[in-house]
KOLFI-777084 format. One record per residue: residue in three letters; x, y, z of N, C-alpha, C, O, CB in turn. Coordinates in steps of 0.1 Angstrom, whole numbers, plus 5000, padded with zeros to 4 digits. Glycine has a CB too. Layout:
N
ALAXYZXYZXYZXYZXYZ...
This chain:
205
UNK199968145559200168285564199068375559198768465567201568345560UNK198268395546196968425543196168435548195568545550196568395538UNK195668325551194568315561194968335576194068325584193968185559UNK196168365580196168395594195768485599196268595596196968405598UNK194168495614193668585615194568715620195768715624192768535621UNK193868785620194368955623193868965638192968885642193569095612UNK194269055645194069035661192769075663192469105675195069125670UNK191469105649190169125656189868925656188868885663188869255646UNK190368835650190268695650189468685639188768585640189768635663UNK189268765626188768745615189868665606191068725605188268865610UNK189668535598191168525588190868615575189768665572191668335581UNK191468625572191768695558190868655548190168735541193168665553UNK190868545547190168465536188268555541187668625534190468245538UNK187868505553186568525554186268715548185268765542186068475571UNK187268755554187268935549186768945535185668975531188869005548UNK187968905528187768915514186568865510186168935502188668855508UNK185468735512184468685512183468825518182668885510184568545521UNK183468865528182768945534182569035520181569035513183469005547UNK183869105518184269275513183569195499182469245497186569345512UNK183769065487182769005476181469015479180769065470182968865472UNK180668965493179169005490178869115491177769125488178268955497UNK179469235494178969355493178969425484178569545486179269415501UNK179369405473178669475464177969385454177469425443179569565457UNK177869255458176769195452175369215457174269195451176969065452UNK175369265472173769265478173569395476172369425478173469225495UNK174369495472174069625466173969615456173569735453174769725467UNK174069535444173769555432172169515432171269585427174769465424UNK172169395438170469295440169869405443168969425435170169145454UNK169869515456169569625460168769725446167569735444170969665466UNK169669775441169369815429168569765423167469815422169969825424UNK168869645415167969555410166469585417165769685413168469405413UNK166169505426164769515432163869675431162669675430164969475449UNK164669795433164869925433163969955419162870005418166469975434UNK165069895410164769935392163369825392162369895391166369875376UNK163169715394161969675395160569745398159469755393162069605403UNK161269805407160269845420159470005410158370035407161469895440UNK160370055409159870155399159370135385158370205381160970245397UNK159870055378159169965367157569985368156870055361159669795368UNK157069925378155769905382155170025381154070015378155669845393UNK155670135383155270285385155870395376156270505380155670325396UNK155770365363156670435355156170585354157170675354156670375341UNK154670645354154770725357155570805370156370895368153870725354UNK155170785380155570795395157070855392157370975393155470615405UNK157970745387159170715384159570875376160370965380159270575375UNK158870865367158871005362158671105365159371195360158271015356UNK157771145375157571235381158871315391159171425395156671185387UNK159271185392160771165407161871225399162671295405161370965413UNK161971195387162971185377162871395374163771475376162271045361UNK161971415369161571555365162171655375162771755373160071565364UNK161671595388162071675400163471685404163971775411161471605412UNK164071595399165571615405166071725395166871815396166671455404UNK165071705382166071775373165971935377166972005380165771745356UNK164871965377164572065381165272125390165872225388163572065383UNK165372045405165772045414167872085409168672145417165171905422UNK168272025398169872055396169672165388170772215384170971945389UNK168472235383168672365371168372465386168872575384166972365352UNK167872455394167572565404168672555414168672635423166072555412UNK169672455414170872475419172372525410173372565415171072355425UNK171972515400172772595392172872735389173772805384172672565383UNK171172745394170872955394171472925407172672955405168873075395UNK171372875417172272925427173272965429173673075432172372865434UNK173772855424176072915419175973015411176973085413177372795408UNK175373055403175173135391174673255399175473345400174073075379UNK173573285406173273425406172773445422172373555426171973455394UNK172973345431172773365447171373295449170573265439172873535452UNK171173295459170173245471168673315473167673285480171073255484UNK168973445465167673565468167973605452168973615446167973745484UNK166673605447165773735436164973825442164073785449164673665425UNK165173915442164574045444163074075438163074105426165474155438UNK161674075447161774115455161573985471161773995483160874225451UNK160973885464160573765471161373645470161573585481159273715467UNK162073605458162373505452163273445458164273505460162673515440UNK163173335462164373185470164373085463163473005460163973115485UNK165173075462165972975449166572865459166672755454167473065437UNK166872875468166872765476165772665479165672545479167172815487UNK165072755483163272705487162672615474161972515476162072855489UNK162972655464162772635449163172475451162372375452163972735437UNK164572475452165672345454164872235458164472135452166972365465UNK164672285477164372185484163272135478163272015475164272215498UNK162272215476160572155469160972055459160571935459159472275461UNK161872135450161571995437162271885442161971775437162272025420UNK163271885453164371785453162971665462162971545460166171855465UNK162171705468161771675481160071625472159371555479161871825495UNK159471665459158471635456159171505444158471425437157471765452UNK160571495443161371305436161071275451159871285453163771265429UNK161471255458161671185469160371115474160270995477162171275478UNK159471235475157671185478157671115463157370995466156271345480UNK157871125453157771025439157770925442157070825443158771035428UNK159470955444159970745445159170715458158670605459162170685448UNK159170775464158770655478157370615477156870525484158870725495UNK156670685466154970675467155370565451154370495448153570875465UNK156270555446156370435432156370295443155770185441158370455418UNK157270335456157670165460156070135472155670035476159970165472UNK155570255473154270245488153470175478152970065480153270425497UNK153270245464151470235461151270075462150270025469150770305441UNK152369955454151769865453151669755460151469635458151869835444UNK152069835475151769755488151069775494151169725505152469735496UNK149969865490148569955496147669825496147369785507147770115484UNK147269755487146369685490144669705482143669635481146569715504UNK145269845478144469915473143469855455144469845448145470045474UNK142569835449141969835439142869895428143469995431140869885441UNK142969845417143169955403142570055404143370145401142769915391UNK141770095406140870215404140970265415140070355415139570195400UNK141570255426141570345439143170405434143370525433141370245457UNK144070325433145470395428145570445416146670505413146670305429UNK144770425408144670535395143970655399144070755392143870475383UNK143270665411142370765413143870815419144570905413140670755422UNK144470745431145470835439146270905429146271035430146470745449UNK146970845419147970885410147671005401148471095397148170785402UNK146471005399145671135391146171215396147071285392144171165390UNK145171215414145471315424147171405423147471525423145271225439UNK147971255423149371345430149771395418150471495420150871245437UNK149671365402150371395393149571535391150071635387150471285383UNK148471525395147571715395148871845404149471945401145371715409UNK148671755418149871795428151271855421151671965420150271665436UNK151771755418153271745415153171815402153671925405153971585414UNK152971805391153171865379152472015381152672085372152471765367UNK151772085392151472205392152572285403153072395401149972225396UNK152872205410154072245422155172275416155772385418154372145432UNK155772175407157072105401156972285390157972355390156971875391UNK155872315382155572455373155872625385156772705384153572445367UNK154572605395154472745403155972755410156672855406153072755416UNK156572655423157672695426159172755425159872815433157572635428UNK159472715408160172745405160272845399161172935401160372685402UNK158872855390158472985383158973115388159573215385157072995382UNK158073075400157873225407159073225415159473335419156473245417UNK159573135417161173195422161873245413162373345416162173085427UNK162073195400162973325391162173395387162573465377163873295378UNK160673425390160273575389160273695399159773805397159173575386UNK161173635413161273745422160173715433160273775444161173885415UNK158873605432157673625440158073485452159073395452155873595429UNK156873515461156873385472155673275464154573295460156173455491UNK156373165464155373125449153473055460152372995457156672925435UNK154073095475152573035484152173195491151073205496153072865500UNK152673265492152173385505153173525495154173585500153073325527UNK152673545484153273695477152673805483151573795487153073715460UNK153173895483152874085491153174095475151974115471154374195508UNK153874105465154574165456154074125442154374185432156074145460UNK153374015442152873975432150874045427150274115435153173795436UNK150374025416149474075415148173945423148373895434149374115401UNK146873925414145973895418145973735412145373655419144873985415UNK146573685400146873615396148173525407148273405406146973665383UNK148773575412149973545414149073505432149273395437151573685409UNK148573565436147573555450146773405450146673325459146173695448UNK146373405436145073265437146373165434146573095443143373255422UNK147573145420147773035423148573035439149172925441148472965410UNK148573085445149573075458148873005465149372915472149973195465UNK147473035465146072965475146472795469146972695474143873045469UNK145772825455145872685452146872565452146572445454145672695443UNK148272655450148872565459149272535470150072445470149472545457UNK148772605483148972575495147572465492147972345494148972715507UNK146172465487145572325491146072235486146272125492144272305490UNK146272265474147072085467147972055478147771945484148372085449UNK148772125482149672085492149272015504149671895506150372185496UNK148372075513147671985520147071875518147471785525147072015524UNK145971865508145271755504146171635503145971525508144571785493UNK147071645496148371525487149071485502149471375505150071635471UNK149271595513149771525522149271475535149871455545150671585525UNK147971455531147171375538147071255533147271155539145971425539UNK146871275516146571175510147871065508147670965501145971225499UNK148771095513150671065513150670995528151170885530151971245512UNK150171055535150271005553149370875549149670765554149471135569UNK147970875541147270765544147870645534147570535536145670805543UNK148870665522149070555515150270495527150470375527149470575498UNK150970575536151970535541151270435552151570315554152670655546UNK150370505556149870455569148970255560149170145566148270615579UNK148470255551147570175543148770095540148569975543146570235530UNK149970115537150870035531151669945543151869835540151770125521UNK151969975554151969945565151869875572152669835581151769975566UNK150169815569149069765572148669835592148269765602149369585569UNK148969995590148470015604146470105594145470155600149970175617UNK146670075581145070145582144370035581145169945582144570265571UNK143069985580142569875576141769895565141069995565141969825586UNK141769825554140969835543139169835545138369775552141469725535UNK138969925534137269965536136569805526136969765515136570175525UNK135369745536135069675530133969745523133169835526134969585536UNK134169665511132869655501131569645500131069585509132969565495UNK130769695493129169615498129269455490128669365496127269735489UNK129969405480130169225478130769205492130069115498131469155464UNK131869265500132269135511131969165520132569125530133569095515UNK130669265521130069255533128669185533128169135543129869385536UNK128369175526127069045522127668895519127168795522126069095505UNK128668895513130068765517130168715527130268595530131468795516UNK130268855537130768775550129668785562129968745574132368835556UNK128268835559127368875566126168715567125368695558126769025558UNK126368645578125768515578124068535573123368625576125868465594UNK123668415564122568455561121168395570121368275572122468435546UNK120168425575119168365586118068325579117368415579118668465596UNK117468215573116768185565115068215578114968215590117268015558UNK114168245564113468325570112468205577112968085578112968445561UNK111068225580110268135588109368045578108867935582109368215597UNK109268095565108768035554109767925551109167815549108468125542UNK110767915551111867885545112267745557112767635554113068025544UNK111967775567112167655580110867565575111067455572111967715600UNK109567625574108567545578108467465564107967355564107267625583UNK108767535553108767455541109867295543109567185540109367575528UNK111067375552112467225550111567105559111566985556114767265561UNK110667165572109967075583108866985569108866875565108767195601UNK108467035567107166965555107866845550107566725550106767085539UNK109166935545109866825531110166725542109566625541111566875519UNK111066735553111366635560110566505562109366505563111566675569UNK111466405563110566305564110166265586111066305592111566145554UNK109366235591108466245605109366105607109466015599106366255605UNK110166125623110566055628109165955636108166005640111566125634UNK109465825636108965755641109365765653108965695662108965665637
């Protein structure tokens, strides 16, 4: 009577089998996950910082509302940091399927951690100081340039984010080298080089 199926024609027994691998392929899940970030510990870190941030600027929320006077959004605050973990982790699990050199993903990583560790500072800042931390009317001259500066970090990193996506992919194609292009560039031996092998040869009868 246990095993007697139920009227979708599943028996009982295979259910229970079913309902046991699922949280074993979610655990493996994880697993591969915690791996996967391993490899990227800074990255990992970065992702990690952001959330936190991201729960201390939701806590001014419940605490003191959604607007600082005269610019300040504490929401906006939220979404950025929540949303520059997110670009973290996904660029910890992209980078080491890029394809890319040591020294091309140490150069990328410089790049984003310049990004991220100045964003993850101005956004919040200037949200509990009342300013728009990219486009202030209300802030001074200081508060004007970093706004510039970080609207370009912003662009640059999300170019530079679309191309590890696109590289990891395999829809970009990797830049060859000057070694594998003389590697794979056939070589034509020159006319000295024929008439010398005709000499050595031995003359057919």
């Amino acid at each position: 009577m246990r095993n007697q199926p139920r009227p979708d024609g599943v028996p009982a027994a295979e259910r229970r089998a079913r309902a046991a691998r699922i949280p074993s392929g979610v655990a493996a899940e994880a697993a591969g996950l915690a791996r996967a970030l391993r490899r990227e510990p800074g990255l990992a870190a970065v992702g990690l910082t952001g959330l936190f941030i991201a729960s201390l600027c939701l806590i001014a929320v419940v605490a003191r509302g959604t607007f600082i006077a005269p610019e300040g959004k504490l929401l906006g605050a939220v979404g950025f940091t929540f949303g520059v973990a997110v670009f973290s982790f996904t660029a910890a699990l992209l980078l080491p399927l890029s394809g890319w050199s040591n020294a091309a993903r140490r150069r990328w990583r410089l790049g984003y951690y310049l990004f991220a560790i100045y964003g993850l500072a101005v956004e919040p800042v200037q949200a509990f100081r009342g300013l728009d931390p990219r486009f202030s009317d209300a802030g001074g001259v200081v508060d004007v340039v970093a706004g510039i500066v970080f609207g370009v970090t912003a662009m640059v990193m999300t170019v530079a984010y679309v191309l590890l996506g696109l590289r990891s992919h395999g829809l970009l194609p990797p830049r060859r080298t000057d070694h594998e292009h003389r590697m794979s560039t056939p070589r034509v031996p020159n006319r000295s080089a024929l008439s010398a092998l005709s000499r050595a040869s031995p003359s057919r009868r």
